[in-house]
N, C-alpha and C positions, 0 to 999 in steps of 0.2 A: 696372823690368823687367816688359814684361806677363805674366798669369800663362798658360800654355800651357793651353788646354783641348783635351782629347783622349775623343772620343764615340766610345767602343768600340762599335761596334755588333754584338751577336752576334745571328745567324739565329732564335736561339729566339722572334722577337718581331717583332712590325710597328714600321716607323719612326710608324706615324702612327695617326690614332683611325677613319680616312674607310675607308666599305667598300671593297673591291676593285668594278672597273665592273662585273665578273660577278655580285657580290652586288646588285646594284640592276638585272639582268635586262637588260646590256647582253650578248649572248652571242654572241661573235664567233667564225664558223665552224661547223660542224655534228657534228666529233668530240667526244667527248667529251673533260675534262679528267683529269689523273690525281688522287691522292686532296688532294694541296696545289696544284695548279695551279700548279707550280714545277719547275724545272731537276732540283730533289732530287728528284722523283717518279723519277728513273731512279736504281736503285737502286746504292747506294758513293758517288754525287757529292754534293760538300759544298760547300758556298759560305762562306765570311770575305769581311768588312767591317772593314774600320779607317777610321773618319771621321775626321779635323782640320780644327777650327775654331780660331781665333787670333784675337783682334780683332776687327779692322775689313776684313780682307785677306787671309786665308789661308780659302779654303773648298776643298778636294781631299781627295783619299783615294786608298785599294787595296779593290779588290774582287778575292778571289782563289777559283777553280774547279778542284779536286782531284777528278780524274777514280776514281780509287778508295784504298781504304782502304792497299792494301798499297806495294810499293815503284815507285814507277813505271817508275823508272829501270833497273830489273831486268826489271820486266815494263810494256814499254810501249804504250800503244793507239793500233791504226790511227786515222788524221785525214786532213783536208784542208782544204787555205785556200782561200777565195774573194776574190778580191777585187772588187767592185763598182763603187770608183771611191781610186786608191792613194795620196790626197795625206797618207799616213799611215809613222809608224813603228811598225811590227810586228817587233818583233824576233823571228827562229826560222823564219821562212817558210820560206829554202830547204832546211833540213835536212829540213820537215817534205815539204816539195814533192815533195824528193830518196828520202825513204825510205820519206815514207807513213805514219810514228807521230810519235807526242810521249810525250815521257819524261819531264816534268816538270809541275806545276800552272801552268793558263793567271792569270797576274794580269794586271790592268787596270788601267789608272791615269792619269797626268795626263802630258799630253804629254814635257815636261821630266824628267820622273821614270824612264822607262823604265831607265835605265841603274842608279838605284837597285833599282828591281825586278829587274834581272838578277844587280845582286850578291846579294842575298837567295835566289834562288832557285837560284844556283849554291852558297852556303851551307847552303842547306836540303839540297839531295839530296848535296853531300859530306858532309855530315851522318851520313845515313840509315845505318842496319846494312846492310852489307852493300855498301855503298859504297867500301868505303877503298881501294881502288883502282881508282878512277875519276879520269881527268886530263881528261874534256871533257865538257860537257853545255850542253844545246839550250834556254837557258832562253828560254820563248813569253812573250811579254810585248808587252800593246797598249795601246793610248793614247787618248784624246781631249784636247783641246784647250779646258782650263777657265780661259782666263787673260784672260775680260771679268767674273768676278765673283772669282777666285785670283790670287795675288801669285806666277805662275808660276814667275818667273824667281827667285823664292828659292828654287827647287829644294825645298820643306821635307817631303815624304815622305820618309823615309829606309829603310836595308838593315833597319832594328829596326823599322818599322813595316809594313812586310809580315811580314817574321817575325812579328810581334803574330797579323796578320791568317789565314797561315797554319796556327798552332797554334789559332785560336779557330774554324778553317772548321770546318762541323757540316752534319749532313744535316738535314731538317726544312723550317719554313717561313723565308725569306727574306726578308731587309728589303728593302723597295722605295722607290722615292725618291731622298731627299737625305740618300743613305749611302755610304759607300763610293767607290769610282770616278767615283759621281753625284753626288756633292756639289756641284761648280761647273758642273754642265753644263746647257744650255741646248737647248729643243726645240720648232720650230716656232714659236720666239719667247715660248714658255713656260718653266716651269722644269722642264730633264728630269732623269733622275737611272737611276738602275737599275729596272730591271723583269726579272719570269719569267712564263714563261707553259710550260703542258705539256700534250699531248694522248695518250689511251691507244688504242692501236688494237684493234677488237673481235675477237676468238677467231682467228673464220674469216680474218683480215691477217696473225694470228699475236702477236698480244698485245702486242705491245713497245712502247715508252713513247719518247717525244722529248721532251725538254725544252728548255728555250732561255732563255738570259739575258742580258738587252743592255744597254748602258752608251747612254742616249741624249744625241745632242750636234749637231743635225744637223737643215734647214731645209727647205722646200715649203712644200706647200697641204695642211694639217690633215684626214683622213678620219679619222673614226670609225665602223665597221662600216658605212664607206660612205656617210657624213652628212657633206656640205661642210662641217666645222666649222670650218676656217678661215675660208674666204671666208664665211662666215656671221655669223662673227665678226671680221669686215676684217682679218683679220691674219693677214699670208700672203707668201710673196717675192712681188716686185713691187708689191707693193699699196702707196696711199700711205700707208698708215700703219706700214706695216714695212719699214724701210730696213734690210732683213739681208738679205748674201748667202748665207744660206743654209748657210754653210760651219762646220764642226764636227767631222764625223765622227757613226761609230756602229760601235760592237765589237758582233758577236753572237757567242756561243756557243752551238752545239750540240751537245749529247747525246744519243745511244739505246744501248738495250740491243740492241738488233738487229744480226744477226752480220752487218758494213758491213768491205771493206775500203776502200783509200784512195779508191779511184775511187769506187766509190758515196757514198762519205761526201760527196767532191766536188761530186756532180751533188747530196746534198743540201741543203749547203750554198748550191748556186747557189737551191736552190727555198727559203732563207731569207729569198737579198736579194727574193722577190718577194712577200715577209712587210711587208717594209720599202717596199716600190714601194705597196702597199695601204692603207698609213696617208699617204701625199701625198708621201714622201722624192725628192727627185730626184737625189741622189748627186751635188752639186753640184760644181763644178771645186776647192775648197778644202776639199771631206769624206772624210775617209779609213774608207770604208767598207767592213770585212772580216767574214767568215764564217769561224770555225773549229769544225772538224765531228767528234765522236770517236765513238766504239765504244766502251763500256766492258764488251762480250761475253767472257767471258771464252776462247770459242772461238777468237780473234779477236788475243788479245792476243801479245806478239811478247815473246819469251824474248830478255834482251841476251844471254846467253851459250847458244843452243842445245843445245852440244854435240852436233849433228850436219849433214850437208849440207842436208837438205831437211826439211821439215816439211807437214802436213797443217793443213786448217782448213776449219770450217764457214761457206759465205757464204749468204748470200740469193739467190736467181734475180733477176735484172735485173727477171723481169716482175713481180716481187714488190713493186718500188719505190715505184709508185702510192701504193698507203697512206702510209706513209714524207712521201714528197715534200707532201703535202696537211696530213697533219700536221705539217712545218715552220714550212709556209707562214700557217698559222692561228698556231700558237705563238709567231711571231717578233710578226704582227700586234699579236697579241692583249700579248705584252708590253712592246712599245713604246708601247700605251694605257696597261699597266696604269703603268707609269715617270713617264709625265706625269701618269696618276690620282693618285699616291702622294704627288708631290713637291709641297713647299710653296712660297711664295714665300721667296725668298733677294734680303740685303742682304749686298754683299759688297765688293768693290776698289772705292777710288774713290768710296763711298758707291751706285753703280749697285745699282738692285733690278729683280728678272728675278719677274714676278708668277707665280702657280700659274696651273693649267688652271683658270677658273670652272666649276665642276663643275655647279652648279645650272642655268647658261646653257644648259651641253651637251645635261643631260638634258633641259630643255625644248627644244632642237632635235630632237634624238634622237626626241621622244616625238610630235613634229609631222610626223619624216618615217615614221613607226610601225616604228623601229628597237628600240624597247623597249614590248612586248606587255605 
């Protein structure tokens, strides 16, 4: 029997030795980052990894995003879904569509698996204090499609290994790569994996911090801070050296502390996918590309039992959004680089290896088109 190897990955640590691109003066966008240039820079949000590796054949995982510390399900935060292009299963969309919150932590995982992740997290919040009687819940749970280097169809994420993943979510820094929900996934024909990326907006916007962390799996023509690096590097859809259609998928999540209800959160969500349009994605006909967008304000947050008819709540002025929408849009970019920067090459199903981003290559392009001063 082979022996199961199971790579916990907890947040307190980088999957890999390689700087992040921003350390090496690749700096994509004009706001600034928050103090970890990570999802966790908005304060309460925690990120779990549970990676599985197996052999020769099993490369997948759960990456799970717990929107704050306390009960969700009691107290839950406005959101909204975007979807970009829906050749995807997301489970929870319409409840969140319909009411405009989420009540439970978003996990990410491998296409096949969702239905695991929903038992776990329907386990988890009946769980919770204060829960015991609760008979329904909205478990959010999205997918990508890791089954050219994963033995898919053995289903082997299980209800205990999100469990694992959400009792180990932590705030802090976060592993990027070929951890988690990114462990079998593939990007631009490189090897993708998870990425964050976070931006803080200065005083006079109103302070508040977006963060964003994406599961990449998902095909185009390669930009980096706006450097053809695919086609530079011949490898690209259509091109002849890359016979991929492109198709994969790509989960983003977003977070802020900024007092968003669903609508807004929506319209920022949309100025994510063009986070994702910036790095070369074309949301191919077989990529299931979503945006899920939340408020962890506590103004903002939505009591399951009010105990009254109407309630008050602090939003933001519409013409407030600017900020907001720019800082998405940089975030999402910027951590779709950082997912290919992190990830290693991976040998998986089938013996097939999906090589890393030549990092050294890039920056020599980078440095020719004087994208790094």
């Amino acid at each position: 029997m082979k022996r199961l190897v199971f790579f916990l990955v907890l947040i307190a640590f980088t999957s890999h030795a390689q700087k992040r691109p921003r350390d090496l003066g690749i700096k994509i966008g004009v706001l600034p980052t928050g103090k970890l240039n990570a999802i966790t820079d908005v304060a309460g949000v925690k990120v779990g990894h549970r990676t599985l590796v197996e052999g020769a054949n099993i490369r997948t995982g759960i990456t799970v995003i717990v929107p704050h510390d306390g009960n969700l399900f009691q107290y839950k935060v406005p959101a909204a879904v975007f979807t970009g292009n829906g050749f995807g299963k997301l489970a929870g969309t319409t409840q969140i569509i319909e009411l405009g919150n989420i009540e439970s932590p978003v996990v990410l995982t491998s296409t096949l698996s969702v239905a695991a992740g929903m038992e776990a997290v329907i386990e988890y919040t009946l769980g919770q204090k204060g829960n015991e009687s609760v008979q329904s819940v909205n478990a959010v749970v999205g997918e990508t499609n890791d089954g050219y280097l994963n033995d898919i169809r053995g289903r082997h994420v299980t209800k205990q290994h999100v469990l694992d993943a959400l009792a180990q979510a932590q705030s802090g820094v976060v592993a990027e790569g070929n951890v988690g929900a990114g462990t079998g996934t593939i990007c631009f024909g490189f090897k993708g994996g998870i990425g964050t990326a976070s931006r803080k907006l200065p005083q006079k916007a109103g302070g508040y911090t977006v963060g964003v962390l994406v599961q990449t799996n998902f095909g185009g023509v390669l930009q980096v801070d706006g450097v053809p690096v695919g086609e530079a590097l011949k490898k690209f859809f259509m091109s002849d050296q890359l016979q991929d259609p492109a198709d994969g998928s790509c989960m983003i999540v977003v977070a802020t502390d900024a007092p968003l209800d669903a609508r807004n959160l929506e319209r920022l969500a949309k100025r994510a996918f063009m986070g994702l349009a910036k790095t070369g994605g074309i949301a191919s006909n077989g990529s299931g590309d979503y945006i899920i967008a939340f408020s962890t304000n506590e103004a903002v947050r939505v009591k399951h039992q009010p105990g009254r008819l109407a309630y008050t709540t602090t939003q933001l002025h519409n013409d407030s959004m600017s900020p907001l929408f720019m800082a998405a849009i940089e975030a999402t970019e910027e951590a779709i680089i950082n997912s290919l920067w992190a990830a290693e090459t991976m040998t998986g199903k089938e013996g097939r290896t999906i090589q890393a981003l030549p990092r050294e290559e890039v920056i020599k392009l980078l440095k020719q088109h004087n994208a790094i001063k």
